[in-house]
N, C-alpha and C positions, 0 to 999 in steps of 0.2 A: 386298813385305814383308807379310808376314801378321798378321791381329792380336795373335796374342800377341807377334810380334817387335816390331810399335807399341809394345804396352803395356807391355813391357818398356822400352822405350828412352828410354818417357816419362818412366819412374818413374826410371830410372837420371840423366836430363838434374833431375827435379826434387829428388832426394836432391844433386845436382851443388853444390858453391861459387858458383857462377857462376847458375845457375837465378835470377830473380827471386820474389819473395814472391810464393804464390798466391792470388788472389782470386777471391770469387764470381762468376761469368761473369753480365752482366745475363740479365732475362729475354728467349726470344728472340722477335724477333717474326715468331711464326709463327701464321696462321691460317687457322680453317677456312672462313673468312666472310669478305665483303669490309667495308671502312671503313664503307661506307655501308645493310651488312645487320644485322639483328637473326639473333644467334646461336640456332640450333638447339634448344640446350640452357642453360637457366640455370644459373649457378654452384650454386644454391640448391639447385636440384633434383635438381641432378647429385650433392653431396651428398646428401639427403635420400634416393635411389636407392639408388644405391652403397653407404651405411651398413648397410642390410639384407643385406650379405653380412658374417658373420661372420671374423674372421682373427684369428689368432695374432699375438704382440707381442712383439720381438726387442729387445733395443738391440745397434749396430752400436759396435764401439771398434776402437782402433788407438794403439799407443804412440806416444807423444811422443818430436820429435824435436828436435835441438839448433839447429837452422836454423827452427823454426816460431812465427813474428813472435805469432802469435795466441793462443799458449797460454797459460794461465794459470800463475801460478808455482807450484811444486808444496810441501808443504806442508816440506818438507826442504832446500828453496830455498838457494844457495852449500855444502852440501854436496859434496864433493868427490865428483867421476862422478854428479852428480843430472840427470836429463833435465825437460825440461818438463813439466806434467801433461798426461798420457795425450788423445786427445778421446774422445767417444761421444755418440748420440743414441739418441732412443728409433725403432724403426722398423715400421710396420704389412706395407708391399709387400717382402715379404720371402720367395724361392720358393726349390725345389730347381731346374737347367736342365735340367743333364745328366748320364748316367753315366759317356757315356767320350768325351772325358773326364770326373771330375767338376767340375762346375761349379755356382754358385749366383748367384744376382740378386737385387738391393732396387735399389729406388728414391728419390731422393732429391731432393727441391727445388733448382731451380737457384740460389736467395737463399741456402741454407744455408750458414752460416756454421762447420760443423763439418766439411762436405764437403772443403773445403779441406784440411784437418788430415789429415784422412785417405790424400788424393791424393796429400800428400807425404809421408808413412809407406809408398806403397805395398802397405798389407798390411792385414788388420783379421779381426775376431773377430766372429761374429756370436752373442750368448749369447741362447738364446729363452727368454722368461722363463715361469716357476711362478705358477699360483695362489697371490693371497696378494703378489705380488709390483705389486701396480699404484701402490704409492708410490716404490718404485725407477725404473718408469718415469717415473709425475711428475716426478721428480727429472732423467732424459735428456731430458725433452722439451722442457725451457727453457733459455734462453739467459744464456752467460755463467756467471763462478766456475766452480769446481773439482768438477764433479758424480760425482767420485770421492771428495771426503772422506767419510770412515766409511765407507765403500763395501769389504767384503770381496770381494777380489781375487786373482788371479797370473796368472802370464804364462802363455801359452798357449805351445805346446810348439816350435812353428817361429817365427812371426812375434811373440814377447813382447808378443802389443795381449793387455789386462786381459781374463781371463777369471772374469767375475763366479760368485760363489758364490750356491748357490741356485738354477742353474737346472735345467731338462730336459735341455739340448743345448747343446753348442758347436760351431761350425764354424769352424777357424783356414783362411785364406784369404791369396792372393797378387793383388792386381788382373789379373785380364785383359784386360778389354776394357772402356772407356766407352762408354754413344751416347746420344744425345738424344732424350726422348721430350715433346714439348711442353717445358712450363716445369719438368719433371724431367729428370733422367741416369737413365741405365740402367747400373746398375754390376756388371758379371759378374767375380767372383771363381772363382779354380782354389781347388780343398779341396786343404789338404797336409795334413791331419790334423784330425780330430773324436770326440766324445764324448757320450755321454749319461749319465742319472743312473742310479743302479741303485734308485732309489726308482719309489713306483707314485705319484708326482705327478699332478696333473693340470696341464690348461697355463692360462695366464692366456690368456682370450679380449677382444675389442672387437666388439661390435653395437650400433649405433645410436647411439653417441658415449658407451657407458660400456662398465667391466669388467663381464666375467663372472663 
């Protein structure tokens, strides 16, 4: 079975009645060092490194679904056909893969408590955000509540995850493939359809722990 026929089957077993609730997978213990070595590279510095390369700044969504224990209740709540509220994070490790097929990657913390939401949606939207826009992010990047309210939205054209207003680009996306990269996932989505703005924006950037 090939990956996409995994990935498939996954999302088909976790949209399923029967599926259990999905939880955050601990972190794994994988290392590059033994118990009793001093690691290579400090946390600190590895940080402090790494932040010198500049990147673009996404948030990742995905509709809410009627099976997802975690979500928050939406602000229309016992209305008749209401789904739960939507999830989405804010996201830095966000690339293009491949063209053919096309395909895209972000990465994401195995604690992540949003990552879940999304797994079981199967599907998600990757909106990259506009200068000007780095309180919207603040707003994806914490935990907990509805970080959709006042939030201008619509659904994205194949998989309905919120396609935020205001940005550069959108990428609507099918899960393909998972894999583990340390104490992140590596989440490769199929493009089923994308968009850009017809304004001369520029993009919202991150260098060294602030906006651009």
């Amino acid at each position: 079975m090939g990956h996409a026929a995994m990935a498939a089957a996954a999302v088909r077993y976790l949209r399923s009645a029967d599926a259990p609730p999905v939880t955050a997978p601990p972190r794994p213990a994988l290392r590059c060092v033994g118990e009793d070595e001093r690691a290579p590279v400090g946390q600190a510095e590895f940080r402090r490194v790494l932040g010198n390369f500049a990147t673009g700044v996404a948030v990742v969504t995905a509709p809410g679904t009627t099976d997802d224990p975690q979500a928050p209740a939406p602000a229309t709540a016992g209305a008749p056909g209401s789904l739960p509220a939507p999830a989405g994070f804010a996201c830095q490790s966000f690339s293009a893969l491949s063209l053919d097929p096309p395909l895209v990657a972000f990465m994401v913390g195995r604690t992540s408590t949003t990552w879940p939401r999304i797994a079981r949606a199967g599907v998600f939207c990757v909106n990259v955000l506009s200068a000007g826009q780095g309180e919207l992010c603040r707003a994806f990047a914490v935990r907990g509540a509805d970080k959709f309210a006042g939030v201008a939205h619509d659904a994205a054209p194949v998989s309905g995850s919120p396609r935020l207003a205001g940005t550069l680009a959108w990428i609507d996306c099918t899960i393909h493939a998972v894999h583990t990269g340390g104490d992140h996932l590596i989440v490769v989505g199929r493009v089923d359809a994308l968009g850009a703005s017809d304004g001369d924006m520029a993009p919202l950037l991150f260098h060294k722990g602030r906006f651009l």
